[in-house]
C-alpha positions as a Markdown table, in Angstrom:
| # | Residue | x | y | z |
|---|---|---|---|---|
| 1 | Unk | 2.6 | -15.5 | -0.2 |
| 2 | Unk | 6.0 | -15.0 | -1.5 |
| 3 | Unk | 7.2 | -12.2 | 0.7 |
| 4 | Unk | 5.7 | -13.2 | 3.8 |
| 5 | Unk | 9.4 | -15.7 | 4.6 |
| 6 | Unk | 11.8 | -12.5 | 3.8 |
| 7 | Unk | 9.3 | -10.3 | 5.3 |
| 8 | Unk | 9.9 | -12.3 | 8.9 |
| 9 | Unk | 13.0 | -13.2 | 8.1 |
| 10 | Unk | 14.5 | -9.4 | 7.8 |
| 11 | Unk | 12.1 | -8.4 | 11.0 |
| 12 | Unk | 13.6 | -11.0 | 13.3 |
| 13 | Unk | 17.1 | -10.0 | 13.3 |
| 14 | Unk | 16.3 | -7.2 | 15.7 |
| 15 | Unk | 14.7 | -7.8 | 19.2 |
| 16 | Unk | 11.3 | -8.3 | 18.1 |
| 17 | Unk | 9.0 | -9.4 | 21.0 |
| 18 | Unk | 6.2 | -10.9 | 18.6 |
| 19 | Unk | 5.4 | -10.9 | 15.0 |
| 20 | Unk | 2.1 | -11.0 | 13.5 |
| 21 | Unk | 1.9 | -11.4 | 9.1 |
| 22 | Unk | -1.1 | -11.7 | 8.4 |
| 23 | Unk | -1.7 | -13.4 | 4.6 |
| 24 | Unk | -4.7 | -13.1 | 2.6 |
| 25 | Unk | -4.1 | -15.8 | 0.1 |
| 26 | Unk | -3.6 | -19.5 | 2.1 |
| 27 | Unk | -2.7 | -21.3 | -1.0 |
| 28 | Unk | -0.2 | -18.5 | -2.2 |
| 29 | Unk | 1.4 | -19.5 | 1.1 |
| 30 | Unk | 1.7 | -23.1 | 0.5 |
| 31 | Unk | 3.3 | -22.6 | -2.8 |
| 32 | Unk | 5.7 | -20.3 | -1.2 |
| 33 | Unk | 6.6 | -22.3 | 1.5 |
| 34 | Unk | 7.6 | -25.2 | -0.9 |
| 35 | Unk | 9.9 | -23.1 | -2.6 |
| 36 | Unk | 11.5 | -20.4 | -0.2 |
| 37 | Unk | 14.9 | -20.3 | 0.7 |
| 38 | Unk | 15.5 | -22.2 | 4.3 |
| 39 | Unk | 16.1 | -19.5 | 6.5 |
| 40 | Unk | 12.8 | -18.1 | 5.3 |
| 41 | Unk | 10.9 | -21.1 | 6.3 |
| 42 | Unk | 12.8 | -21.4 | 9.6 |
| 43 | Unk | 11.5 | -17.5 | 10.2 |
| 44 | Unk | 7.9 | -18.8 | 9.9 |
| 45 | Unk | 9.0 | -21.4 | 12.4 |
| 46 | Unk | 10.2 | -19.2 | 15.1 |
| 47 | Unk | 7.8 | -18.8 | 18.3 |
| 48 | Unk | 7.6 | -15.2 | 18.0 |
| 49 | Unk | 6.0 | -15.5 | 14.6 |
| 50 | Unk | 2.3 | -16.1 | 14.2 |
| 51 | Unk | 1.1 | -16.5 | 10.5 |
| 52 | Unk | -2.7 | -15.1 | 10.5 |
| 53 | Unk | -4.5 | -16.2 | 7.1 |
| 54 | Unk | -7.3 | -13.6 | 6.4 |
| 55 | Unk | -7.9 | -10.3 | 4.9 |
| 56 | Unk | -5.5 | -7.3 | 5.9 |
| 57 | Unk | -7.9 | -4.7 | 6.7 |
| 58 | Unk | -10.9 | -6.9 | 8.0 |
| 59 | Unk | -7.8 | -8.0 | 10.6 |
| 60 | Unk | -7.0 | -4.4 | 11.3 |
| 61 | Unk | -10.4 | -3.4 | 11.9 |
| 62 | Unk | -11.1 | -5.3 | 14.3 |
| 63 | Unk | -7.6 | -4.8 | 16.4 |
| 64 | Unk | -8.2 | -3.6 | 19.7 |
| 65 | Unk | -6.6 | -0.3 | 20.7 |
| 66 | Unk | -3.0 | 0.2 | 21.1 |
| 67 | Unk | -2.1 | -3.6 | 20.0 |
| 68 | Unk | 0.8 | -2.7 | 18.4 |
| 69 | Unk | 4.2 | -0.8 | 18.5 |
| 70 | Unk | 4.6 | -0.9 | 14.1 |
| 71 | Unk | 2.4 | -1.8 | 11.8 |
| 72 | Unk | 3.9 | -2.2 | 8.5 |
| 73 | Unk | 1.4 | -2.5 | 4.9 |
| 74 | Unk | 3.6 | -4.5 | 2.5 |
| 75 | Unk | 1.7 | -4.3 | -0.5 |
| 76 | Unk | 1.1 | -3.4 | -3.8 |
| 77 | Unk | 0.5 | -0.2 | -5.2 |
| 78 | Unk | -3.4 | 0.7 | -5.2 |
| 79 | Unk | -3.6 | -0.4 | -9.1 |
| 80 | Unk | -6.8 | -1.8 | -8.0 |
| 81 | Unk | -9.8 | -1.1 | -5.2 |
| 82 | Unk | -8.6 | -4.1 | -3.9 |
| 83 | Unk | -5.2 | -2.6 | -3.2 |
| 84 | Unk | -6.9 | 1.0 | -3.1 |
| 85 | Unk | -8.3 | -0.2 | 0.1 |
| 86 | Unk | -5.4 | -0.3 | 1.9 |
| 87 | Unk | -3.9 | 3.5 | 1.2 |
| 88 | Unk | -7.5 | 5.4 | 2.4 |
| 89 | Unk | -8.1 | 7.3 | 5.5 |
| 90 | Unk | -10.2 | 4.9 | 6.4 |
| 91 | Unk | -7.9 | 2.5 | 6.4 |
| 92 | Unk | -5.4 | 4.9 | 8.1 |
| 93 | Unk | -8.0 | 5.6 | 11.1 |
| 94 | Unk | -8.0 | 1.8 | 11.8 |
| 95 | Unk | -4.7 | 1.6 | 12.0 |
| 96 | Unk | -3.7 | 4.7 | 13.9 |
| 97 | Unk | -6.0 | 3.2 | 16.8 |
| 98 | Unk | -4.4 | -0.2 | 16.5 |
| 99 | Unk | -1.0 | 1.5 | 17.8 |
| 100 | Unk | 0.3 | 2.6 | 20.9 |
| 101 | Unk | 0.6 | 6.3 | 21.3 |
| 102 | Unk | 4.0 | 6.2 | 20.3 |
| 103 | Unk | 3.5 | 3.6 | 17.4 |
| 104 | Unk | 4.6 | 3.8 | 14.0 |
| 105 | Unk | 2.9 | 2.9 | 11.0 |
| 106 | Unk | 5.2 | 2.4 | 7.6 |
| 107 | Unk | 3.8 | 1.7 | 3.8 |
| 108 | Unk | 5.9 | 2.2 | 0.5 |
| 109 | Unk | 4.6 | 3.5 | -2.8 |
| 110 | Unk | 6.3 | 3.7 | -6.5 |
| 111 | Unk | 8.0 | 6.9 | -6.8 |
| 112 | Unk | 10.8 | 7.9 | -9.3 |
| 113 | Unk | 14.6 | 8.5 | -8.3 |
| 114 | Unk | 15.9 | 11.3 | -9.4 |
| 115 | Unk | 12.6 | 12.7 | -11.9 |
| 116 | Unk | 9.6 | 14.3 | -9.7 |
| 117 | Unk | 7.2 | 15.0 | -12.5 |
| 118 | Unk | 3.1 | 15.7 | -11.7 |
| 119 | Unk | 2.8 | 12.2 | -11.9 |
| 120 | Unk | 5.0 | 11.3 | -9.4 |
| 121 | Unk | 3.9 | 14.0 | -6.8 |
| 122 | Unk | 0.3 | 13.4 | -7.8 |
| 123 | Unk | 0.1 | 10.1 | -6.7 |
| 124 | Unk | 2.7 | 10.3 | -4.0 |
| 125 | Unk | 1.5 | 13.2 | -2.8 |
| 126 | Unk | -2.0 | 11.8 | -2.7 |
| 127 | Unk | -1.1 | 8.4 | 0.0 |
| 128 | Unk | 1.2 | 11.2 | 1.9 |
| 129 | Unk | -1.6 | 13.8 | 2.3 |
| 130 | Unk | -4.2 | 11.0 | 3.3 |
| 131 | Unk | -1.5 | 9.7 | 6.0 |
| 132 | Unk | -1.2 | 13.6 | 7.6 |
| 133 | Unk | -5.4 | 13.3 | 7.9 |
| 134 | Unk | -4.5 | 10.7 | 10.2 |
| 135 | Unk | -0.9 | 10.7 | 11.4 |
| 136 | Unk | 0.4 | 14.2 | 12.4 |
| 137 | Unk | 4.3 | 13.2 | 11.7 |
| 138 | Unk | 4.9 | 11.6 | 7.9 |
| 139 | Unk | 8.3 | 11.4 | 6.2 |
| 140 | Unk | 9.1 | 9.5 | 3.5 |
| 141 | Unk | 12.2 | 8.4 | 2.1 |
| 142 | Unk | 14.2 | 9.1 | -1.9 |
| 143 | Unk | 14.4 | 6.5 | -4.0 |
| 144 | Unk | 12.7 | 4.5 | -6.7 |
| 145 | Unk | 10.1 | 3.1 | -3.6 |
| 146 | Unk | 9.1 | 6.2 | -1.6 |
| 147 | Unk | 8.6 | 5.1 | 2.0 |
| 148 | Unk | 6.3 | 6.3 | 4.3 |
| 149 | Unk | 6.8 | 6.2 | 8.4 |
| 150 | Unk | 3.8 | 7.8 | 10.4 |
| 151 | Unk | 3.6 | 8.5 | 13.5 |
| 152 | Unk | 1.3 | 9.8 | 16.6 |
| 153 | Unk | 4.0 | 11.0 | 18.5 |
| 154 | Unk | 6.8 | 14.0 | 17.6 |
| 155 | Unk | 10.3 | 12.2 | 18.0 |
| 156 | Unk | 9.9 | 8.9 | 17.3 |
| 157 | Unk | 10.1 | 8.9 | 13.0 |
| 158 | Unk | 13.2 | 10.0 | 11.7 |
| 159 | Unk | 15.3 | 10.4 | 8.5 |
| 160 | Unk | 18.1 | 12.0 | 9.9 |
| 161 | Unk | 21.5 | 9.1 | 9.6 |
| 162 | Unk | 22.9 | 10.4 | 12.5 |
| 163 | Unk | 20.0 | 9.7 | 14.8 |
| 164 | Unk | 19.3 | 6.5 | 13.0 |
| 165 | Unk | 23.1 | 5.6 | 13.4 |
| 166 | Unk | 22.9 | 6.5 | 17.2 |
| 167 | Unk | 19.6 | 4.5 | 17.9 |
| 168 | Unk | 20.7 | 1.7 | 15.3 |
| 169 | Unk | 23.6 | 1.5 | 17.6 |
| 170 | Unk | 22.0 | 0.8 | 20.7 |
| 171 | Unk | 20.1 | -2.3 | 19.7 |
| 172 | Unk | 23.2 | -3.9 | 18.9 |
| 173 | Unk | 22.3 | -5.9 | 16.1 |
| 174 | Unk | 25.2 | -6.7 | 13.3 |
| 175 | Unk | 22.7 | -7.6 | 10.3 |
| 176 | Unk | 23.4 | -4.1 | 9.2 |
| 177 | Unk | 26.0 | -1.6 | 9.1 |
| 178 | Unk | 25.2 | 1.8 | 10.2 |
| 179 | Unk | 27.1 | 3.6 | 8.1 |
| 180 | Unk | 24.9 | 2.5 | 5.5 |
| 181 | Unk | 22.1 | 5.2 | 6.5 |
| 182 | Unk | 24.7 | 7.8 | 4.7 |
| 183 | Unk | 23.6 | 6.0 | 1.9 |
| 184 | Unk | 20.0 | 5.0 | 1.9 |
| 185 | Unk | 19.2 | 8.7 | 3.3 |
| 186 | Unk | 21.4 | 10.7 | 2.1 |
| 187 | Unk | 19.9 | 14.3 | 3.3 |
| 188 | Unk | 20.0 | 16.4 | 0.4 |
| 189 | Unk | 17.8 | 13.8 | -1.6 |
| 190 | Unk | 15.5 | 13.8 | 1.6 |
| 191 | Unk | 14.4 | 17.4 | 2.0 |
| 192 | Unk | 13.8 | 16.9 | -1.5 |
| 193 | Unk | 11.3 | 14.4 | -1.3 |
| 194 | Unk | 9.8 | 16.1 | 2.0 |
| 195 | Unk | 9.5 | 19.7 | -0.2 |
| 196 | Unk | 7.8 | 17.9 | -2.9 |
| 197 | Unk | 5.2 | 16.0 | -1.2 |
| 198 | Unk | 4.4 | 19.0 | 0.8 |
| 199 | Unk | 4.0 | 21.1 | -2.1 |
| 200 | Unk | 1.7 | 18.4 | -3.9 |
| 201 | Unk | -1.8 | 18.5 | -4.8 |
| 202 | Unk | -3.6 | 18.2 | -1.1 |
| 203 | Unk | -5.8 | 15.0 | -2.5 |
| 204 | Unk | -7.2 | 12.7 | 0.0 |
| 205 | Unk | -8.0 | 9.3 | -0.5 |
| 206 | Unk | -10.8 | 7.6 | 0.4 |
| 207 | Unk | -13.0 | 4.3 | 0.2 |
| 208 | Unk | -15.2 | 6.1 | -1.9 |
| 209 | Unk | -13.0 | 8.5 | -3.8 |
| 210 | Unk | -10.4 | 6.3 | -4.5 |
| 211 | Unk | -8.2 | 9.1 | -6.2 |
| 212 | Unk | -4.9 | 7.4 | -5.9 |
| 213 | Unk | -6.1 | 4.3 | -7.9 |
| 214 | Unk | -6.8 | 6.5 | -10.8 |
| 215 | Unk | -3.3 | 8.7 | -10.3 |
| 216 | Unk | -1.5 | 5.2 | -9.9 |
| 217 | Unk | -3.3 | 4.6 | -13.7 |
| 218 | Unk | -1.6 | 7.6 | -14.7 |
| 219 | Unk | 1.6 | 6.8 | -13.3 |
| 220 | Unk | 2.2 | 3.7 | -14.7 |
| 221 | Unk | 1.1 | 4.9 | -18.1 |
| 222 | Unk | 3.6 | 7.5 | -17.7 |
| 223 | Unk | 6.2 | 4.9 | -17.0 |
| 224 | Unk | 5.2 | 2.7 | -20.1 |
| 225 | Unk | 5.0 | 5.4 | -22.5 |
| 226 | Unk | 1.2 | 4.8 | -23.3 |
| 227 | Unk | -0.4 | 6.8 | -25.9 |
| 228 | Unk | -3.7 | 6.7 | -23.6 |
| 229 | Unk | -2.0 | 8.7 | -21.1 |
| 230 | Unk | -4.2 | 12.0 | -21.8 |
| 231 | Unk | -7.3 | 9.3 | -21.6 |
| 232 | Unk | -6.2 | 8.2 | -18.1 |
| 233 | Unk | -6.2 | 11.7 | -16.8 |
| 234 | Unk | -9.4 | 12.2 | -18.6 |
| 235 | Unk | -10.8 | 9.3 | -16.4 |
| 236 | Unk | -9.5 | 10.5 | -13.5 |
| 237 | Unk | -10.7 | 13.9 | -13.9 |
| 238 | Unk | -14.8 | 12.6 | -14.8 |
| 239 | Unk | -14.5 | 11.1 | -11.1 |
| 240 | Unk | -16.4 | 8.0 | -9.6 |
| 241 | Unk | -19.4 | 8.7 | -11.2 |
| 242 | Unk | -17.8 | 7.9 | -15.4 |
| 243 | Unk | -16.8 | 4.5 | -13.3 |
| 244 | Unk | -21.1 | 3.5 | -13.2 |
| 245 | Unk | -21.9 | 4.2 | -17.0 |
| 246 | Unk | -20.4 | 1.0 | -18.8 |
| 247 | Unk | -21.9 | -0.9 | -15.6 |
| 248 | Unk | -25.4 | 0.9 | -15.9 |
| 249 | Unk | -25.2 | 0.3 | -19.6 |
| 250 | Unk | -24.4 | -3.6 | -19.2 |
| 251 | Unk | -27.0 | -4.1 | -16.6 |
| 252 | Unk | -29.8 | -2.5 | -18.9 |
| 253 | Unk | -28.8 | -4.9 | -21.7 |
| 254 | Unk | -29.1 | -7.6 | -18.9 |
| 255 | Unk | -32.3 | -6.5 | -18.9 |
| 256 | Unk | -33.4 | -6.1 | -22.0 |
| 257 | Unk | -31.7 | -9.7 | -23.2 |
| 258 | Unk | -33.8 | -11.2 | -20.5 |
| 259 | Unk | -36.9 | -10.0 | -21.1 |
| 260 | Unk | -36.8 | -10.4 | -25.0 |
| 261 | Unk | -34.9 | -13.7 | -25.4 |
| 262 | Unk | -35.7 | -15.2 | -21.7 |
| 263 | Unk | -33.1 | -17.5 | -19.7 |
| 264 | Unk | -30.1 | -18.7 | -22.8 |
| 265 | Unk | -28.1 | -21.3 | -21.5 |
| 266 | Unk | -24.3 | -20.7 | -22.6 |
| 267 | Unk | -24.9 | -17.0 | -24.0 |
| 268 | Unk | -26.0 | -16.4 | -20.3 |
| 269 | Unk | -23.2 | -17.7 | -18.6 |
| 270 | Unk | -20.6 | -15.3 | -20.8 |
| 271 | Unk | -22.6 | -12.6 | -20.1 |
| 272 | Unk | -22.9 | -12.1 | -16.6 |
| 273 | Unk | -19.3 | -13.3 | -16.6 |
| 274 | Unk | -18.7 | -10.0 | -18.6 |
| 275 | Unk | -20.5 | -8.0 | -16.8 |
| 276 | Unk | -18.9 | -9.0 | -13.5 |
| 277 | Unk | -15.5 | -8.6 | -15.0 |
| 278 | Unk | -16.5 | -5.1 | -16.1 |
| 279 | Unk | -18.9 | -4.3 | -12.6 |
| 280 | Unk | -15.1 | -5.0 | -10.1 |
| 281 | Unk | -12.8 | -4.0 | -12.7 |
């Protein structure tokens, strides 16, 4: 909702031919709309722009092939299986065939600056090693946001400032100065990154191992300083399976209340409001 005007906005100051944001949340997007600045609500104006309201990866599944030349996943970290189901191979595969052979597809994940703990690569390292399943080319960028640009074809993702200068250049657009790539990308602080996520723990995400969920846990316990921290890994470690017990266990006393007590208006209501809080997390 909120970043759907800056996210048009910053994508039409270069020749785009047509723009497609798709928005899962309608009424997130009318609150935004009230509220964002004007040259975001002129963005969603332009022609080129189309505004589709649905879910993300029921849209991309259903893209025919080689629709488009960059698809880019703007959102959150996978704190969720919501989320989670955007940084899986399946995911991946569906929108490796919604691109042209020489497409790009970009995402961005929490990373850490200038600290590369197991933490970091774990989880990093997880959404990078699920992207080369997919995409043979993946770099990402430095910074506290690691960025990840995948492609099909050799020659057509780069990190290098010169070659970015040089093709940033011929599009002619004054939005940006070049001579900032120096400092976005600066190339010591990229081979880092590269070397760590290729030394990482190869762990591949999937719809139903949904490991970087768990490492993303992890992570942000890390960052907040949680005592639970060794409780998280412990989680993460016991697999999918731990996930079923507490939701076993409440559907048993389901059970159980049913058949001894029968139907209890009220007490009923809380309950299976628990247990589907506790079933989708």
């Amino acid at each position: 909702g909120g970043g759907v005007g800056s996210l048009a906005r910053s994508f039409l100051d270069y020749p785009v031919e047509r723009l497609d944001v798709v928005e899962p949340d309608p009424w997130a997007l009318d609150i935004a709309r009230a509220h964002m600045p004007l040259d975001e609500a002129n963005a969603l104006k332009d022609p080129r722009v189309r505004v589709v309201l649905g879910d993300g990866r029921f849209y991309v599944n259903r893209l025919p092939a080689g629709a488009y030349d960059v698809i880019f996943c703007d959102v959150p970290d996978p704190v969720s299986s919501y989320w989670n189901r955007y940084y899986t191979e399946e995911f991946f595969n569906a929108a490796s065939r919604a691109l042209t052979p020489r497409g790009v597809f970009a995402t961005g994940v929490t990373s850490a600056e200038n600290f590369w703990g197991a933490e970091v690569a774990s989880y990093g390292g997880s959404i990078y090693h699920t992207l080369l399943k997919v995409f043979p080319i993946v770099q990402g960028t430095p910074g506290d946001e690691t960025m990840l640009f995948a492609s099909k074809a050799s020659g057509v993702v780069s990190l290098d400032p010169e070659v970015l200068k040089e093709r940033f250049r011929k599009i002619g657009v004054t939005a940006f100065d070049p001579a900032g790539f120096d400092t976005l990308l600066p190339p010591k602080r990229t081979v880092f990154v590269e070397k760590e996520l290729k030394r990482s723990p190869v762990l591949i995400n999937t719809d139903f191992n949904p490991i970087s969920a768990s490492l993303a846990m992890v992570l942000w316990g890390r960052f907040s300083g949680t005592r639970y921290l060794e409780l998280l890994n412990t989680v993460r470690r016991a697999g999918l399976t731990f996930f079923f017990i507490p939701i076993l266990f409440f559907m048993l006393a389901r059970v159980s209340l049913r058949a001894r007590w029968g139907p209890r208006e009220g007490k009923e209501a809380k309950f299976q409001t628990l247990l589907a809080m506790a079933a989708i997390g």
